[in-house]
PyMOL commands that place a pseudoatom at each C-alpha (Angstrom):
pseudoatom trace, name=CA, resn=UNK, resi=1, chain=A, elem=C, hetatm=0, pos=[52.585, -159.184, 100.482]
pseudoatom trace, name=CA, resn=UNK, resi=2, chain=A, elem=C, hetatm=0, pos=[50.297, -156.349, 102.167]
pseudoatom trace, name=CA, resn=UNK, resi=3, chain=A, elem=C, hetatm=0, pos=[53.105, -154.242, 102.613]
pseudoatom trace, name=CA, resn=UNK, resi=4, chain=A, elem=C, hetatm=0, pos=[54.394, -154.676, 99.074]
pseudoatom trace, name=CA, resn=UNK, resi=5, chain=A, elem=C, hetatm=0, pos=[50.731, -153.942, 97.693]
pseudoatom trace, name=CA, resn=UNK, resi=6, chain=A, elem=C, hetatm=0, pos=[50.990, -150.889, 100.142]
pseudoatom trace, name=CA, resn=UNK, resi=7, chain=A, elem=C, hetatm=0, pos=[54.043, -149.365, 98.840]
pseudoatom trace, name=CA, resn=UNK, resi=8, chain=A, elem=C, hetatm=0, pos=[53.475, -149.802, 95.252]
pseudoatom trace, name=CA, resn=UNK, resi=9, chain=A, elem=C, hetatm=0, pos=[49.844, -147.955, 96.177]
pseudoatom trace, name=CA, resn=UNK, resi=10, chain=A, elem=C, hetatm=0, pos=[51.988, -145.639, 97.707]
pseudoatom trace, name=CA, resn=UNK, resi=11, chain=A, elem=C, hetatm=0, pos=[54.645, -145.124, 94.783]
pseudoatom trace, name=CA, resn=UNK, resi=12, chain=A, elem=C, hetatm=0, pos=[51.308, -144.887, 92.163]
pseudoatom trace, name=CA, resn=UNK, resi=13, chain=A, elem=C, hetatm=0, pos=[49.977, -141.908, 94.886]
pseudoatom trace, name=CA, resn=UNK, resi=14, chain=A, elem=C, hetatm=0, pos=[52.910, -139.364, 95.169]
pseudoatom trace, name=CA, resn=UNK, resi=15, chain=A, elem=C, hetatm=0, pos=[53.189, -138.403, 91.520]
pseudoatom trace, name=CA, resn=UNK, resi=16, chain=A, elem=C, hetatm=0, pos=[49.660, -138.285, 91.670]
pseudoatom trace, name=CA, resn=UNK, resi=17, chain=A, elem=C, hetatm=0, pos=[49.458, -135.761, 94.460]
pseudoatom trace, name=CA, resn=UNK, resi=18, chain=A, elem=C, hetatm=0, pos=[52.100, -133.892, 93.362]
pseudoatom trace, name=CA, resn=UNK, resi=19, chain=A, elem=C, hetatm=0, pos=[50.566, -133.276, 89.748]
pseudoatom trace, name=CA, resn=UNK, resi=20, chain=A, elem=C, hetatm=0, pos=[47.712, -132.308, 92.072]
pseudoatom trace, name=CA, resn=UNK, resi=21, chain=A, elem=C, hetatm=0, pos=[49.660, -129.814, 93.785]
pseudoatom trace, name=CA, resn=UNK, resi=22, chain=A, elem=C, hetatm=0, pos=[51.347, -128.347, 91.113]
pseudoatom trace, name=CA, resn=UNK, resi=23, chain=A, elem=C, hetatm=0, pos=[47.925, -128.097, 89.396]
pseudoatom trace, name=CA, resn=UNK, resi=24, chain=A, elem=C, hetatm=0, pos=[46.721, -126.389, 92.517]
pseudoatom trace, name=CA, resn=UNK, resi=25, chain=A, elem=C, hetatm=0, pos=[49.778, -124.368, 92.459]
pseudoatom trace, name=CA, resn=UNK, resi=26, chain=A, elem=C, hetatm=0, pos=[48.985, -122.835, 88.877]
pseudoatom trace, name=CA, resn=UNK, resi=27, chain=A, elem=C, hetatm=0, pos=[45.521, -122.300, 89.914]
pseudoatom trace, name=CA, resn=UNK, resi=28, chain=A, elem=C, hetatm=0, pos=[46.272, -120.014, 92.606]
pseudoatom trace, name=CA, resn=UNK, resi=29, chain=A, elem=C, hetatm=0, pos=[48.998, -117.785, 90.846]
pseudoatom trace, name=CA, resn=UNK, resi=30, chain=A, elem=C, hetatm=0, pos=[46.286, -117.179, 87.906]
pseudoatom trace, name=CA, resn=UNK, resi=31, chain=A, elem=C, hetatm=0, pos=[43.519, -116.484, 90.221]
pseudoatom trace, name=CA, resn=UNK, resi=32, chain=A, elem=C, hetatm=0, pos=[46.220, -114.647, 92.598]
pseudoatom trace, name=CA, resn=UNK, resi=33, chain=A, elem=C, hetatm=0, pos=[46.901, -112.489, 89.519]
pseudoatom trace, name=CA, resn=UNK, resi=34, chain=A, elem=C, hetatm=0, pos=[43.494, -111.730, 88.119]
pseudoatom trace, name=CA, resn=UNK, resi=35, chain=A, elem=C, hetatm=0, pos=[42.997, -110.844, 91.828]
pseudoatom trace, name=CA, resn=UNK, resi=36, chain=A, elem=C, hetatm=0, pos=[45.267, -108.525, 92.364]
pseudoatom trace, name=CA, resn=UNK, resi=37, chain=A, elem=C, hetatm=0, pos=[44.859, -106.669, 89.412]
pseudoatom trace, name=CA, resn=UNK, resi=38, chain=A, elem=C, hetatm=0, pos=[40.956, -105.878, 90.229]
pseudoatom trace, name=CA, resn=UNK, resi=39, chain=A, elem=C, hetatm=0, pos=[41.597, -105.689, 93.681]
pseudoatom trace, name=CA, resn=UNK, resi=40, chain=A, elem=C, hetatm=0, pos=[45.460, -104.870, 94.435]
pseudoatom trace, name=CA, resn=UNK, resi=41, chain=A, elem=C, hetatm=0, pos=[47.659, -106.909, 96.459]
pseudoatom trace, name=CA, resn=UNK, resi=42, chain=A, elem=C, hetatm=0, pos=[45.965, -106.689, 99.501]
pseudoatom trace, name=CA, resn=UNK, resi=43, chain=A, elem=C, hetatm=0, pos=[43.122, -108.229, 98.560]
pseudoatom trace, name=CA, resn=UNK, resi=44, chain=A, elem=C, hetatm=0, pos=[41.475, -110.587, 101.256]
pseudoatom trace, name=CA, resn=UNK, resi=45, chain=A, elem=C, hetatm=0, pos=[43.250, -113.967, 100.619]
pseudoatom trace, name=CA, resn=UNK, resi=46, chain=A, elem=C, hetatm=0, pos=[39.819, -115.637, 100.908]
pseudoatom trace, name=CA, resn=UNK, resi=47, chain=A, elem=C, hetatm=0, pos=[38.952, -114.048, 97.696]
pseudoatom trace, name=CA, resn=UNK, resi=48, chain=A, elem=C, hetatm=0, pos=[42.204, -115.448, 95.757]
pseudoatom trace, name=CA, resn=UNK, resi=49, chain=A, elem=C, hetatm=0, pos=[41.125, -118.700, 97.158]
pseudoatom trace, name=CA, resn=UNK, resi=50, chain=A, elem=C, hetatm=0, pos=[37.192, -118.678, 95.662]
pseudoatom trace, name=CA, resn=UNK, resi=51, chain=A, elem=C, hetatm=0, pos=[38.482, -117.173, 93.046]
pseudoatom trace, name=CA, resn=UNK, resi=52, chain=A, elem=C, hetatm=0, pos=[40.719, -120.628, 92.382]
pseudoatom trace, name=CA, resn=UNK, resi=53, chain=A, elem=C, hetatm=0, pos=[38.191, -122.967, 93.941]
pseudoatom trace, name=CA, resn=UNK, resi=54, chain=A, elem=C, hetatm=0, pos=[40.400, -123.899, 96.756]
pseudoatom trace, name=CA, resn=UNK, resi=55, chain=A, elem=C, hetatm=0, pos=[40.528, -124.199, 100.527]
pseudoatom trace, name=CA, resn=UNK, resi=56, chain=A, elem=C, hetatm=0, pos=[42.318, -121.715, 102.490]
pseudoatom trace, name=CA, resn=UNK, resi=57, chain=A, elem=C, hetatm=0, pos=[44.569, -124.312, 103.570]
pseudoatom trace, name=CA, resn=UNK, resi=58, chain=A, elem=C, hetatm=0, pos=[45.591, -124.482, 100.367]
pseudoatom trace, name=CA, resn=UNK, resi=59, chain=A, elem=C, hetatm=0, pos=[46.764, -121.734, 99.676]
pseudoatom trace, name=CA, resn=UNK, resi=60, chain=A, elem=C, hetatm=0, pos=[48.662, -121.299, 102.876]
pseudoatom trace, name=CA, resn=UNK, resi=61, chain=A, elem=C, hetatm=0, pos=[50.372, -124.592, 102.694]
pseudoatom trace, name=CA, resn=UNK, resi=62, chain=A, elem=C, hetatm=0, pos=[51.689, -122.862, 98.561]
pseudoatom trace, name=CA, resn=UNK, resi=63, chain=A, elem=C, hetatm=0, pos=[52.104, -119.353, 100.225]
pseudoatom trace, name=CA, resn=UNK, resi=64, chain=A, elem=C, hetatm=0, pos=[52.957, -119.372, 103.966]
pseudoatom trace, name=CA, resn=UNK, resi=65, chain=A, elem=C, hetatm=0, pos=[52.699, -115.264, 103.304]
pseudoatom trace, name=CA, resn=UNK, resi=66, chain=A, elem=C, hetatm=0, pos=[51.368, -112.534, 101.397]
pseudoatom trace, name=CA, resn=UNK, resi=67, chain=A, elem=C, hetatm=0, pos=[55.065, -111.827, 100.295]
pseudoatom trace, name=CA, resn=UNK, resi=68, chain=A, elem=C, hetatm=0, pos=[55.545, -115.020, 99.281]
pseudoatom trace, name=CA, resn=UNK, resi=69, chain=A, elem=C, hetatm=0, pos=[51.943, -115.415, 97.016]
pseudoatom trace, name=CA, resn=UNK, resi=70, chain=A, elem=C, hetatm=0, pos=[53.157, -112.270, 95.708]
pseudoatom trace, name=CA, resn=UNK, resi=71, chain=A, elem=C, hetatm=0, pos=[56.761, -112.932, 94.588]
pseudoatom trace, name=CA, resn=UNK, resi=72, chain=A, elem=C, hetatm=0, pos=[54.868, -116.254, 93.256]
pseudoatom trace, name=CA, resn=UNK, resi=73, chain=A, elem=C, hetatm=0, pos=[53.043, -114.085, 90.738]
pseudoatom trace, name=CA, resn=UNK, resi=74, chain=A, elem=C, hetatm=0, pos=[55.531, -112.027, 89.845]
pseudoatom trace, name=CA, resn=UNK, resi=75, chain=A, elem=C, hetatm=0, pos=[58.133, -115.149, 88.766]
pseudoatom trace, name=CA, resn=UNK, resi=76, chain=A, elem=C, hetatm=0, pos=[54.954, -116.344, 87.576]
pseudoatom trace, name=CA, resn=UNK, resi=77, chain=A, elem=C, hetatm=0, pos=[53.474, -113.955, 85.106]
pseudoatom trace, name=CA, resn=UNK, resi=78, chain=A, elem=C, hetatm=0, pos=[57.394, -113.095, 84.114]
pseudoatom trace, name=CA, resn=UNK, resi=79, chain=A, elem=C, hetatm=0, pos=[57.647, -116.717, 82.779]
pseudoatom trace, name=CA, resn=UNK, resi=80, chain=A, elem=C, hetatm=0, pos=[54.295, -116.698, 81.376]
pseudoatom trace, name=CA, resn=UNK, resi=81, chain=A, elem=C, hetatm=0, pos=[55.143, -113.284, 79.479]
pseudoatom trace, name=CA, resn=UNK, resi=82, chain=A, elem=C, hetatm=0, pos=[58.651, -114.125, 78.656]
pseudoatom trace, name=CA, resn=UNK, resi=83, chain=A, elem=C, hetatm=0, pos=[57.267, -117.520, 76.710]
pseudoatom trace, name=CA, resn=UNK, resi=84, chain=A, elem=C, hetatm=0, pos=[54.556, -115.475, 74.654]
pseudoatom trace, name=CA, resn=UNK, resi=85, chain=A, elem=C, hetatm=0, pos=[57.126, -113.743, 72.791]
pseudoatom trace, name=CA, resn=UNK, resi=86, chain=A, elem=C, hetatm=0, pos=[58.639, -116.200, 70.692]
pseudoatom trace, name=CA, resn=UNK, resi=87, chain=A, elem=C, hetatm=0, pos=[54.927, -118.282, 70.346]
pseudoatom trace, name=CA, resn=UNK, resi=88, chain=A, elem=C, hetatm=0, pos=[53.399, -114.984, 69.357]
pseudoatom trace, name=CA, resn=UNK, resi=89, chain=A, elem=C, hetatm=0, pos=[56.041, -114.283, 66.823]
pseudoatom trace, name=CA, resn=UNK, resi=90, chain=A, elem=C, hetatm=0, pos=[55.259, -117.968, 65.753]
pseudoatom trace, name=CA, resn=UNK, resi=91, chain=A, elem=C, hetatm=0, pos=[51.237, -117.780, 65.522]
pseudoatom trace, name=CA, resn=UNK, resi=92, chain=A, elem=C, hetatm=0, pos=[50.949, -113.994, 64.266]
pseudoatom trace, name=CA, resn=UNK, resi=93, chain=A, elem=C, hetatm=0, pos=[50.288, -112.767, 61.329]
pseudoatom trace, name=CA, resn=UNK, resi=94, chain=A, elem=C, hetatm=0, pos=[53.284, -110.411, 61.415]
pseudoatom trace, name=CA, resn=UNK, resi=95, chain=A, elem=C, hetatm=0, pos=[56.050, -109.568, 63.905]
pseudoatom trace, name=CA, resn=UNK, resi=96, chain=A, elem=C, hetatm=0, pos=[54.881, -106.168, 64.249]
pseudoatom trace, name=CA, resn=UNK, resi=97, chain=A, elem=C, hetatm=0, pos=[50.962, -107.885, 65.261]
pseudoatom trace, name=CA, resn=UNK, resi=98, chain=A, elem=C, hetatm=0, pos=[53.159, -110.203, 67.306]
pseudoatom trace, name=CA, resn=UNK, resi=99, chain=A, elem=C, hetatm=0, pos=[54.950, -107.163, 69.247]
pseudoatom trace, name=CA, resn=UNK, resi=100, chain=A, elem=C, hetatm=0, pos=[51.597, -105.207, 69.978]
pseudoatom trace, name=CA, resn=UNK, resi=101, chain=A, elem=C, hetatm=0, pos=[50.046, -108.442, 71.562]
pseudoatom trace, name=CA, resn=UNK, resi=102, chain=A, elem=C, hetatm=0, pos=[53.004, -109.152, 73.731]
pseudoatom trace, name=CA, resn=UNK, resi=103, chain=A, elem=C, hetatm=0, pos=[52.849, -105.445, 74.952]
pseudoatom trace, name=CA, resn=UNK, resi=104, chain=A, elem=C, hetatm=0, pos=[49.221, -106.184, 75.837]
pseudoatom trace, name=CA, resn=UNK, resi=105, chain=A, elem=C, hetatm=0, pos=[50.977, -109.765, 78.047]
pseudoatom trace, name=CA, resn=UNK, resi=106, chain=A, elem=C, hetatm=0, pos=[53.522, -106.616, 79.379]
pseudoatom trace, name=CA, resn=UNK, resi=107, chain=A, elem=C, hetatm=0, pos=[50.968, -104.171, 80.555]
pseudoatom trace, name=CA, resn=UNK, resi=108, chain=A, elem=C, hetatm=0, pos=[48.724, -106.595, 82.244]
pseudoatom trace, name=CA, resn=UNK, resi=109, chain=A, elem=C, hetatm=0, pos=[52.058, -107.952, 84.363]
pseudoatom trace, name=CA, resn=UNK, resi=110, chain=A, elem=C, hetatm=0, pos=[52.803, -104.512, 84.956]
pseudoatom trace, name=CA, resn=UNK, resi=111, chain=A, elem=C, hetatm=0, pos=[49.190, -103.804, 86.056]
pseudoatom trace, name=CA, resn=UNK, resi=112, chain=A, elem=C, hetatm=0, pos=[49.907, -106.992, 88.446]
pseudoatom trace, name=CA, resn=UNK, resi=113, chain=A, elem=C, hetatm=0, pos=[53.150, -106.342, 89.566]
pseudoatom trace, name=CA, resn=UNK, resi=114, chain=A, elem=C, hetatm=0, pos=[52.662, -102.417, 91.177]
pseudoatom trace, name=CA, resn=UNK, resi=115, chain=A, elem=C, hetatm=0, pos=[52.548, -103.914, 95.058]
pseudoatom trace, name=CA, resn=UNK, resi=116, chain=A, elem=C, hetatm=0, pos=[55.801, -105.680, 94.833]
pseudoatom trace, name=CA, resn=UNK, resi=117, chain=A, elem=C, hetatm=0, pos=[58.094, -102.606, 95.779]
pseudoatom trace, name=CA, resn=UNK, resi=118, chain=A, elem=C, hetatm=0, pos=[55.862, -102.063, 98.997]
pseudoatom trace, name=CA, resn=UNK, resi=119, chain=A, elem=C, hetatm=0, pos=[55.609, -105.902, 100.204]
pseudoatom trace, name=CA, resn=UNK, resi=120, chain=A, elem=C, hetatm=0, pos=[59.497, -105.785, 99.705]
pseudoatom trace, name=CA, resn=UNK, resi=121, chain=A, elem=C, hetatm=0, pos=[60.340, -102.194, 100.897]
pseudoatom trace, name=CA, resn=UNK, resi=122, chain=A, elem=C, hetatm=0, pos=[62.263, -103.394, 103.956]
pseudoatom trace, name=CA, resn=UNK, resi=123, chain=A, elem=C, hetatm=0, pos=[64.352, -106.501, 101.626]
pseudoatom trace, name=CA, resn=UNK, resi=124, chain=A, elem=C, hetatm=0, pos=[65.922, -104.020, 98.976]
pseudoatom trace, name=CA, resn=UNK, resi=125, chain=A, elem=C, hetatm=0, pos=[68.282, -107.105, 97.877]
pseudoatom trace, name=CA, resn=UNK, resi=126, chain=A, elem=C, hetatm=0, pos=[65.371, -109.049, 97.091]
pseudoatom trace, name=CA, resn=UNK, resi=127, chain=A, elem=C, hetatm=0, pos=[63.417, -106.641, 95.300]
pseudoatom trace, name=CA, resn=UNK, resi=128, chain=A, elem=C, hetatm=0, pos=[66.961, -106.142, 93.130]
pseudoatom trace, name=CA, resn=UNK, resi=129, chain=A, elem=C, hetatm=0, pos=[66.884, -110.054, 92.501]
pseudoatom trace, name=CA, resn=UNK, resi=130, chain=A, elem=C, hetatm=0, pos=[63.547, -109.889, 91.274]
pseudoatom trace, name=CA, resn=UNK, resi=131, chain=A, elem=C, hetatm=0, pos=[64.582, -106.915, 89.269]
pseudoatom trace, name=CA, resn=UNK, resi=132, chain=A, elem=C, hetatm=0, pos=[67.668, -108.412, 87.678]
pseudoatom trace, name=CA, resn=UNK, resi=133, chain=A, elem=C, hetatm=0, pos=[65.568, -111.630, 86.857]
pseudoatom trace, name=CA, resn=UNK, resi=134, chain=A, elem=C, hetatm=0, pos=[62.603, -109.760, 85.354]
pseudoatom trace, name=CA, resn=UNK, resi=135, chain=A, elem=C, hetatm=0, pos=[65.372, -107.530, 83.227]
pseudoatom trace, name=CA, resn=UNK, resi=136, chain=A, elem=C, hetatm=0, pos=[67.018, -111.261, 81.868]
pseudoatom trace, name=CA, resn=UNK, resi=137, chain=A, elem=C, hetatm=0, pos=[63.995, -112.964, 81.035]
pseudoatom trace, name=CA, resn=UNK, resi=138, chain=A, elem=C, hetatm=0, pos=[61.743, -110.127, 79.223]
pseudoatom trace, name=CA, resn=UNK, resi=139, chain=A, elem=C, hetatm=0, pos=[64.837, -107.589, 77.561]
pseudoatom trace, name=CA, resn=UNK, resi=140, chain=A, elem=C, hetatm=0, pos=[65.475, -110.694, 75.392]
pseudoatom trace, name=CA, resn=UNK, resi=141, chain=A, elem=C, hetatm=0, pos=[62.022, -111.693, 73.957]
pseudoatom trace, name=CA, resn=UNK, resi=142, chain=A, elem=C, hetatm=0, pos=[60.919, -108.035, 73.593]
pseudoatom trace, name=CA, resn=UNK, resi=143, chain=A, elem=C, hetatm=0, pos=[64.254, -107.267, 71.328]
pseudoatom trace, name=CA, resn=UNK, resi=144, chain=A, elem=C, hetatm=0, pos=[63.488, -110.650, 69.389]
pseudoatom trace, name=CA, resn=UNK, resi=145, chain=A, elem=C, hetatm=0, pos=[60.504, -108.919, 68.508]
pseudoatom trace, name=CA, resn=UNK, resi=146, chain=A, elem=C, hetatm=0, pos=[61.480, -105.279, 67.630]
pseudoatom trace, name=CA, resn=UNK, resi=147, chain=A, elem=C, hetatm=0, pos=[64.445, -106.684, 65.864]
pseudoatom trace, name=CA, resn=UNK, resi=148, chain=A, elem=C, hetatm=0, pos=[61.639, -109.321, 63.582]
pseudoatom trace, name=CA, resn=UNK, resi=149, chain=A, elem=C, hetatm=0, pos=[59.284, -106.158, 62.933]
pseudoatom trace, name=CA, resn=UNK, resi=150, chain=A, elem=C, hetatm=0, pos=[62.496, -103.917, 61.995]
pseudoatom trace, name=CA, resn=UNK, resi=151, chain=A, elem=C, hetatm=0, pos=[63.702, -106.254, 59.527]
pseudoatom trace, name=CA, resn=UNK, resi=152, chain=A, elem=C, hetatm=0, pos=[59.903, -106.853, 58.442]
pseudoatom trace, name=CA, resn=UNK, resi=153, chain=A, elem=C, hetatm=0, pos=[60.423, -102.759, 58.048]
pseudoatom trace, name=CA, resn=UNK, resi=154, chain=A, elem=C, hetatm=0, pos=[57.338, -102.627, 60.245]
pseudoatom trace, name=CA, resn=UNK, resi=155, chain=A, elem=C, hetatm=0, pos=[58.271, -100.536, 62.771]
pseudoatom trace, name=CA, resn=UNK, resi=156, chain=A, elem=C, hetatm=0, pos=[60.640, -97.238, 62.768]
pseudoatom trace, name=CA, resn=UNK, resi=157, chain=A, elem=C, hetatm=0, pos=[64.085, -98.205, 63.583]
pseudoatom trace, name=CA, resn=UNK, resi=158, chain=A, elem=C, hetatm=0, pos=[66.558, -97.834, 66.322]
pseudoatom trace, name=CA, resn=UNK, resi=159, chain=A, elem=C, hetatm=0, pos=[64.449, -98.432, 69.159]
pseudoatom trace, name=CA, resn=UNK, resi=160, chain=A, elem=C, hetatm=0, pos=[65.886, -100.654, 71.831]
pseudoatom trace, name=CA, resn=UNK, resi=161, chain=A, elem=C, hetatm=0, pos=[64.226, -103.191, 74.484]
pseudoatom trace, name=CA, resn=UNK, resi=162, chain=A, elem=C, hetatm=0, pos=[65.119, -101.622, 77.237]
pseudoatom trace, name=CA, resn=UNK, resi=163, chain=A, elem=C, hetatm=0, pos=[63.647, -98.129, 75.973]
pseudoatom trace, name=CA, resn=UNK, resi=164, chain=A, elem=C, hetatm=0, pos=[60.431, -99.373, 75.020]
pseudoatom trace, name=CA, resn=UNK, resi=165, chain=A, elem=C, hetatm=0, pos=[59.910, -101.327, 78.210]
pseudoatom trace, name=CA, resn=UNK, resi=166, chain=A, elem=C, hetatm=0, pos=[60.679, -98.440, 80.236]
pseudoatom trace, name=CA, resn=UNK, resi=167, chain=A, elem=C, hetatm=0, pos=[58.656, -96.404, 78.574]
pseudoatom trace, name=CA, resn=UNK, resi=168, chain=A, elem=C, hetatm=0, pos=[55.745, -98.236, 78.578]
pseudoatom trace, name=CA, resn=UNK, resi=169, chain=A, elem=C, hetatm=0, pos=[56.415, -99.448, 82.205]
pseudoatom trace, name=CA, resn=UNK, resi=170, chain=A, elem=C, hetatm=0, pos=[56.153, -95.225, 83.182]
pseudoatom trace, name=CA, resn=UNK, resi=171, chain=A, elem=C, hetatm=0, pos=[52.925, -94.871, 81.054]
pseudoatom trace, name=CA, resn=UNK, resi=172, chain=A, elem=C, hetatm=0, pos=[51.811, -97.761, 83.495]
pseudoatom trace, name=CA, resn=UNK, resi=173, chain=A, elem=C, hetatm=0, pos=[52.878, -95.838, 87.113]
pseudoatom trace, name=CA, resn=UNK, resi=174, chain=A, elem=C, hetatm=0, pos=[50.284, -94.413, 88.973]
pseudoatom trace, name=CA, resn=UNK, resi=175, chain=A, elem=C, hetatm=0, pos=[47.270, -96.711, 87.193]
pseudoatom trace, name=CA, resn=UNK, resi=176, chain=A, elem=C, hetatm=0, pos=[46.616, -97.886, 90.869]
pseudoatom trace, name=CA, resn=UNK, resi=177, chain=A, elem=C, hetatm=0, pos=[46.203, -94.534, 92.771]
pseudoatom trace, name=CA, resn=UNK, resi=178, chain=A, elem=C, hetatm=0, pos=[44.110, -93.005, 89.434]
pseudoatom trace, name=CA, resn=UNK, resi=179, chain=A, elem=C, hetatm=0, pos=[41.102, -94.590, 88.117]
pseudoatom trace, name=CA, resn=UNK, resi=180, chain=A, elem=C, hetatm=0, pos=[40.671, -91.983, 85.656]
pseudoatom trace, name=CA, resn=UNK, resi=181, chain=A, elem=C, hetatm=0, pos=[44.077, -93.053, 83.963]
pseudoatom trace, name=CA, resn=UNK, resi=182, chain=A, elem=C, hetatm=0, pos=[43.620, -95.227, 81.042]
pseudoatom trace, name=CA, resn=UNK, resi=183, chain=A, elem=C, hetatm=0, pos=[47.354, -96.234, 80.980]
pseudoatom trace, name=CA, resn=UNK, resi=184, chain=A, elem=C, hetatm=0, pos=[46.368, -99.241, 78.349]
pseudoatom trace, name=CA, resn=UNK, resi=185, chain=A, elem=C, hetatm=0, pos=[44.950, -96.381, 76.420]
pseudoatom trace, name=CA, resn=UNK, resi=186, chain=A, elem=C, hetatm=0, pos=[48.344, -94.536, 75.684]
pseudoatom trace, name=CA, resn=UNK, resi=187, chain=A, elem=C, hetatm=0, pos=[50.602, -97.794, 75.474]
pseudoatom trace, name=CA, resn=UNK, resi=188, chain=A, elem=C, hetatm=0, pos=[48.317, -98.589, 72.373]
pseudoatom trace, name=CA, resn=UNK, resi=189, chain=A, elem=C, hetatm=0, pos=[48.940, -94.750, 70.959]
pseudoatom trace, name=CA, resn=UNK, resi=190, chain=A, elem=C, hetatm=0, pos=[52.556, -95.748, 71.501]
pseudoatom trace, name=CA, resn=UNK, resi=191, chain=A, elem=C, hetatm=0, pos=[53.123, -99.175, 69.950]
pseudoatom trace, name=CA, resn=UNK, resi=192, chain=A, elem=C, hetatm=0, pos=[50.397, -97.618, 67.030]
pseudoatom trace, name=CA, resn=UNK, resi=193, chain=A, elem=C, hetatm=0, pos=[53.486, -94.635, 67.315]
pseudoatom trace, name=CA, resn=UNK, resi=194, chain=A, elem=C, hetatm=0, pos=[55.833, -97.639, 65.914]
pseudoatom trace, name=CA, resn=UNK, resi=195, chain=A, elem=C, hetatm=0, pos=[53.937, -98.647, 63.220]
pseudoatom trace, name=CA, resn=UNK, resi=196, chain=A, elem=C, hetatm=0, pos=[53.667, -95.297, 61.453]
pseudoatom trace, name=CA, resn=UNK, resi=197, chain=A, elem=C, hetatm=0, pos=[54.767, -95.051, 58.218]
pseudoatom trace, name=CA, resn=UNK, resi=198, chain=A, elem=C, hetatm=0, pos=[58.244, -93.910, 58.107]
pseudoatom trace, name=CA, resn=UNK, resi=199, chain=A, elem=C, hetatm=0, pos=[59.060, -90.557, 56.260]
for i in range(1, 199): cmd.bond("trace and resi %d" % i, "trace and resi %d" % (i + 1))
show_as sticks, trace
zoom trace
């Protein structure tokens, strides 16, 4: 009878803990994220920790490395910005309103994401896999929403996806090693840029 009552204890636990550790989980990329973007990627880990209200334990038992705590961001904030899209395009009051806050989700993964190359300089296949991954999830939400403002005639045509995120991803290099560059600044010029009235 004991043992019964112990293992049904038991059974009620696990999915218990593991909502717990999932919930951790989330808690650390987010505070991982807003981290890195004040601080960079090598921030002291026992700031991401504070910063999630968590052991450092914790955090190494998630992320055994910085690599790893890293990557986790970056699959992370890619999810998080690839789901925006269509809930944006669903909540705004136009597509084009829909596009400029999604660019705003864009730039602040951008911001986040500037270490990666260097924590992965030496595993070139693995910084491609991320690459390929971040290019499948994000090229389709971000022409969802050019092609909604187009045919809202909202935006000048014949821009593509990949175009726009490549040009605002190269109006975002270089916003760690200059403080004085306000990259956020001239992506707003730019998506203001696609709003103008068309001649």
């Amino acid at each position: 009878m004991k043992d019964g009552d112990s293992d049904e204890a038991g059974g009620r636990g696990a999915p218990s803990r593991r909502k717990d550790a999932r919930r951790n989980k989330e808690t650390l990329l987010e505070a991982a994220a807003a981290v890195f973007v004040t601080k960079g990627v090598d921030a002291p880990v026992r700031d991401i920790a504070a910063e999630a209200g968590v052991g450092l334990g914790t955090l190494y038992r998630h992320f055994p490395t910085r690599a790893d705590l890293i990557i986790g961001v970056y699959r992370h904030q890619v999810e998080a910005c690839a789901e925006a899209g269509p809930a944006l395009l669903a909540s705004s009051e136009s597509p084009y309103t829909a596009l400029a806050h999604w660019i705003d989700r864009f730039v602040d993964f951008l911001v986040t994401k500037h270490g990666l190359a260097g924590v992965l300089q030496s595993d070139s296949a693995g910084f491609e896999t991320l690459h390929a991954y971040f290019l499948d999830r994000l090229l389709p939400v971000c022409e969802q929403l050019l092609t909604a403002a187009e045919a809202a005639d909202e935006i000048r045509p014949g821009l593509t996806a990949y175009e726009l995120m490549r040009g605002v991803g190269n109006l975002c290099a270089g916003t760690e090693t200059d403080p004085d560059y306000d990259a956020r600044r001239l992506v707003q010029l730019l998506v203001a840029g696609l709003g103008a009235t068309r001649s």
